[in-house]
GUNUKOL-356903 format. One record per residue (C-alpha): x, y, z. Coordinates in steps of 0.02 Angstrom, whole numbers, padded with zeros to 5 digits, always signed. Layout:
REM residues N
XYZ/...
This chain:
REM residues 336
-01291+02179-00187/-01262+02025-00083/-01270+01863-00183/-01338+01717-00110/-01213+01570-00080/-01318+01448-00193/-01286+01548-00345/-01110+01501-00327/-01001+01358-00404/-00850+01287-00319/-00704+01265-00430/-00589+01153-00336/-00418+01105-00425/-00341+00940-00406/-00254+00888-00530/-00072+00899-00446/+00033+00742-00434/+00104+00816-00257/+00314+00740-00295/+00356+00837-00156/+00268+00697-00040/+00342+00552-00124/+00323+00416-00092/+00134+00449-00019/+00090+00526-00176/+00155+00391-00332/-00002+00274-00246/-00124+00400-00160/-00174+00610-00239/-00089+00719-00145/-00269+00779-00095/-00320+00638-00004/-00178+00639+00120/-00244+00657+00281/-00219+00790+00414/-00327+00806+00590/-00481+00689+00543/-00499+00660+00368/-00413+00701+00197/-00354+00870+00165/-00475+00900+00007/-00607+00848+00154/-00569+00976+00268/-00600+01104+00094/-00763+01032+00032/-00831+01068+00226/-00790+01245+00235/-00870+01260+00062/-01022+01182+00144/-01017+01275+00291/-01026+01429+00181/-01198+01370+00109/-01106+01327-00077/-01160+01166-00156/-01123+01164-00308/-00940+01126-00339/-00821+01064-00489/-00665+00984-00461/-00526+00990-00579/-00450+00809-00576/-00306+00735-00668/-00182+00634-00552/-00280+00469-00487/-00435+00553-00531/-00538+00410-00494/-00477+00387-00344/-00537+00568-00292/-00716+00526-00372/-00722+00390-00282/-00693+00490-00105/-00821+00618-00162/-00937+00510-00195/-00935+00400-00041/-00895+00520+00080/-01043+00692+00018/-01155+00555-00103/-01266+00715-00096/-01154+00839-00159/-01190+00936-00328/-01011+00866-00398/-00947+00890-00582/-00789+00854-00631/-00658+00905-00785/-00476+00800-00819/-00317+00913-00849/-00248+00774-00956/-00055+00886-00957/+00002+01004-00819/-00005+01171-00863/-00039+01293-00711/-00169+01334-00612/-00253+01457-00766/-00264+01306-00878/-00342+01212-00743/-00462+01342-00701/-00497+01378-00893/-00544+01194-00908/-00692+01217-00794/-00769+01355-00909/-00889+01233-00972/-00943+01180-00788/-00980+01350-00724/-01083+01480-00747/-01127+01648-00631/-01018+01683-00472/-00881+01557-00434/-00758+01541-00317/-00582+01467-00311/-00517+01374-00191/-00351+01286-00204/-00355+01085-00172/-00185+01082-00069/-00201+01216+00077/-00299+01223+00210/-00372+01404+00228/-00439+01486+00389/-00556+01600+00345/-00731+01686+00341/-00779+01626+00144/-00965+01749+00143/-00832+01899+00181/-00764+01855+00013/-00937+01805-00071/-01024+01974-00020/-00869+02083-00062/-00951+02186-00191/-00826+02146-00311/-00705+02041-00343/-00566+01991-00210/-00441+01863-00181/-00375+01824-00028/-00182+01878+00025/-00057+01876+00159/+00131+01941+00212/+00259+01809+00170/+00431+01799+00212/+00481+01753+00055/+00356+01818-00093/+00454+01766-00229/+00359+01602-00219/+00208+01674-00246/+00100+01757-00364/+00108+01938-00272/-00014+02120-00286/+00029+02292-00253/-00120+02379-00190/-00191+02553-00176/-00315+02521-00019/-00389+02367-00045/-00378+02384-00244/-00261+02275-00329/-00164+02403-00443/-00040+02255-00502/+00016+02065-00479/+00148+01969-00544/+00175+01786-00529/+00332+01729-00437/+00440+01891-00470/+00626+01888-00447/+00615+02058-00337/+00411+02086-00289/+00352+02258-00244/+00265+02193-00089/+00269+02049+00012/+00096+02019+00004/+00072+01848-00080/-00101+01766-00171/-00142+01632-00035/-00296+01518-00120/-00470+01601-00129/-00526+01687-00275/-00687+01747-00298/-00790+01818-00458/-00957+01880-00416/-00974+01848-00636/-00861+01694-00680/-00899+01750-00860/-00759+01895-00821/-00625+01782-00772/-00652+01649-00908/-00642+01789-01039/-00480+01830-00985/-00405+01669-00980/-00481+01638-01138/-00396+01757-01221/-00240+01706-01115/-00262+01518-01201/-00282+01599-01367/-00129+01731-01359/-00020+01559-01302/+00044+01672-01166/+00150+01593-01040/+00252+01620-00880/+00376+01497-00803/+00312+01382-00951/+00135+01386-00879/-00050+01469-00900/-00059+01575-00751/-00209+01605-00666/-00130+01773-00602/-00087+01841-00784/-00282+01814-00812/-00300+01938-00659/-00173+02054-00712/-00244+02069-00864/-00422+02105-00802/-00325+02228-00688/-00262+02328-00811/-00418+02324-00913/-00500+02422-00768/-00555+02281-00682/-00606+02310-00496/-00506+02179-00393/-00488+02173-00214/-00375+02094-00070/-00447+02015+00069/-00296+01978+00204/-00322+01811+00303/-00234+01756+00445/-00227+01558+00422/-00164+01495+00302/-00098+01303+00285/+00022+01238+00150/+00002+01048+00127/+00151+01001-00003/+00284+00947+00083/+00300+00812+00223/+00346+00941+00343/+00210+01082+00320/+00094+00930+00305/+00122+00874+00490/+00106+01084+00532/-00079+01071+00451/-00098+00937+00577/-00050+01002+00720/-00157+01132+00682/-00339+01082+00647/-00305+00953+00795/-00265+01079+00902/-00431+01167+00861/-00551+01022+00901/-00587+00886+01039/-00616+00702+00956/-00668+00564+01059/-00529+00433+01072/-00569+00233+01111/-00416+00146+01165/-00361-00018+01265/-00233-00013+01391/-00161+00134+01326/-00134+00345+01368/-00171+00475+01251/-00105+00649+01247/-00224+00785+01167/-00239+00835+01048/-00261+00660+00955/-00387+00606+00830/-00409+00400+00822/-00523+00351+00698/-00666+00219+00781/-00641+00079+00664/-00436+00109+00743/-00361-00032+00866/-00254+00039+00951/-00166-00045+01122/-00041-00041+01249/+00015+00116+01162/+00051+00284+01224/-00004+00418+01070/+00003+00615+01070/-00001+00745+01062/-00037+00776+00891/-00067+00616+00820/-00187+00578+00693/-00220+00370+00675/-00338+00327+00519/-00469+00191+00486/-00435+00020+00521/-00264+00064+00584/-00174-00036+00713/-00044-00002+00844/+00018-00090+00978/+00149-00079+01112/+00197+00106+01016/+00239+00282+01074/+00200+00405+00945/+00196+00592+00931/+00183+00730+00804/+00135+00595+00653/+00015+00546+00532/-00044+00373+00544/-00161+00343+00402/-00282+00198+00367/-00244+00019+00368/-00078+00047+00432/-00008-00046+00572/+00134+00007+00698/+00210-00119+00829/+00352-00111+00950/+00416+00080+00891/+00425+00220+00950/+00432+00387+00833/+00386+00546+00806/+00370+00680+00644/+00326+00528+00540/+00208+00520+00405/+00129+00320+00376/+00049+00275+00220/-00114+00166+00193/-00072+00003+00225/+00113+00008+00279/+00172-00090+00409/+00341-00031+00535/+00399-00146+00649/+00543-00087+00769/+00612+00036+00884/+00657+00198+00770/+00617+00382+00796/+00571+00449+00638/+00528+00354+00454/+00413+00424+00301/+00316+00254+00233/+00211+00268+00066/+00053+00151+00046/+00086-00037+00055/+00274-00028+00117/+00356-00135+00250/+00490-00095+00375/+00519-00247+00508/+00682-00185+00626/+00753-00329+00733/+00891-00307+00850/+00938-00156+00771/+00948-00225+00577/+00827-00207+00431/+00746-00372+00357/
């Protein structure tokens, strides 16, 4: 039986302080980076949308507020509750948390990856799936063995997996009561792997109960945690829209994305450059970067860069990686 997508909740987790984007992340959640046209938790909440789900429940701890705040400016009409993970202790603990929250089918979705893919497929499954895909190196992952599309096993990050077929970010429980009974009991037992609650345990467990699990493979699938994989997301959802770009005196090489409120001038930008709100940049040449809002850019030229909010880079230099509310001024070759 096909459920409809209003009978589903959202859980959304993050909580994550993101250190591997330091120093973007000790000022700004990891989740609010942006990549293409708006923050990466934006790009999320619209495919959840798009799917017809409106009901969702974020999992906040890092600058929590500051994600509140973005929800609640940017979808004021979005059915939003929210639950703090006060200590870090994996993804099960986080998704355990939203117990209260949620009732009837749910689906996961992590808060740090963008996903490409068809989100009904996984809501009229018939059963519960997740969504997987061949890695290089599965170790990283939480990984299944499968016997069709049945999970038969997973284990989380194991020193020498069965398959490379890793757990990529979508989860969905046609009952959410199933789920939260195993991680329950997870909680209780004080069960832990790699010092954490794992949500994948929770689904081993169900597995081996009898549980009927499936895999869903996906083809796209977008790691934002590190400064390099976070320009990669870029390039990405760039390359799969057209924006409208205002400019003065100044060529642009698609794909670009320059927010409106942006003043940007005698300036040559792209491809794959996204420039935030309120941003300014003048006499530049940019490529490849993230620009984000407020920050402003004179007299440089770079590329593979990420800018914080607010920073300001003076100076001909190829490459730099500013958090929120730095300065770099080059003159003549030195740093002031």
């Amino acid at each position: 039986m096909k459920l409809k997508p209003e009978y589903f909740t959202a859980v959304v987790p993050v909580a994550g302080a993101g250190t591997r984007l330091r120093p973007h992340t000790y000022t700004y959640p990891k989740v609010l980076l942006t990549v293409g046209n708006k923050p990466i938790l934006g790009h999320i909440i619209d495919r959840l949308l798009e799917a017809g789900i409106r009901k969702m429940c974020f999992i906040t701890g890092y600058m929590g507020d500051k994600i509140k705040n973005y929800i609640g400016t940017a979808y004021p009409g979005l059915a939003a509750s929210f639950v703090e993970q006060t200590e870090q202790k994996g993804l099960g603990h986080a998704v355990w948390l939203s117990g209260k929250k949620v009732n009837g089918p749910a689906i996961v979705m992590l808060g740090d990856t963008i996903i490409s893919a068809d989100l009904k497929k996984f809501m009229n499954c018939g059963s519960d799936c997740l969504a997987v895909k061949e890695v290089s190196d599965p170790r990283r992952f939480g990984v299944v063995e499968l016997s069709g599309d049945n999970i038969i096993s997973m284990t989380e990050k194991p020193e020498n997996p069965k398959t490379n077929l890793a757990i990529v970010g979508i989860y969905c429980f046609r009952d959410s009561s199933d789920i939260y009974s195993a991680l329950n009991n997870l909680v209780d037992s004080g069960r832990l792997t790699r010092g954490e609650i794992q949500l994948t345990d929770a689904l081993a467990d169900m597995v081996a109960a009898g549980h009927t699990i499936k895999a869903l493979p996906i083809e796209g699938w977008f790691d934002c945690g590190k400064p390099d994989t976070l320009l990669e997301t870029n390039r990405y959802i760039l390359g799969k829209g057209v924006f409208p770009n205002r400019t003065v005196n100044s060529l642009v090489i698609p794909p670009v994305y320059i927010s409106p409120s942006a003043d940007v001038r005698e300036s040559i930008i792209g491809p794959y450059v996204s420039v935030g709100d309120g941003a300014r940049i003048e006499r530049a040449i940019v490529s490849d970067s993230i620009i984000n809002e407020y920050a402003v850019l004179k007299d440089i030229s770079l590329g593979r860069s990420l800018i914080g909010p607010h920073a300001v880079v003076h100076g001909a230099i190829e490459s730099v990686n500013v958090g929120e509310n730095s300065e770099i001024i080059f003159d003549m070759g030195s740093e002031k």
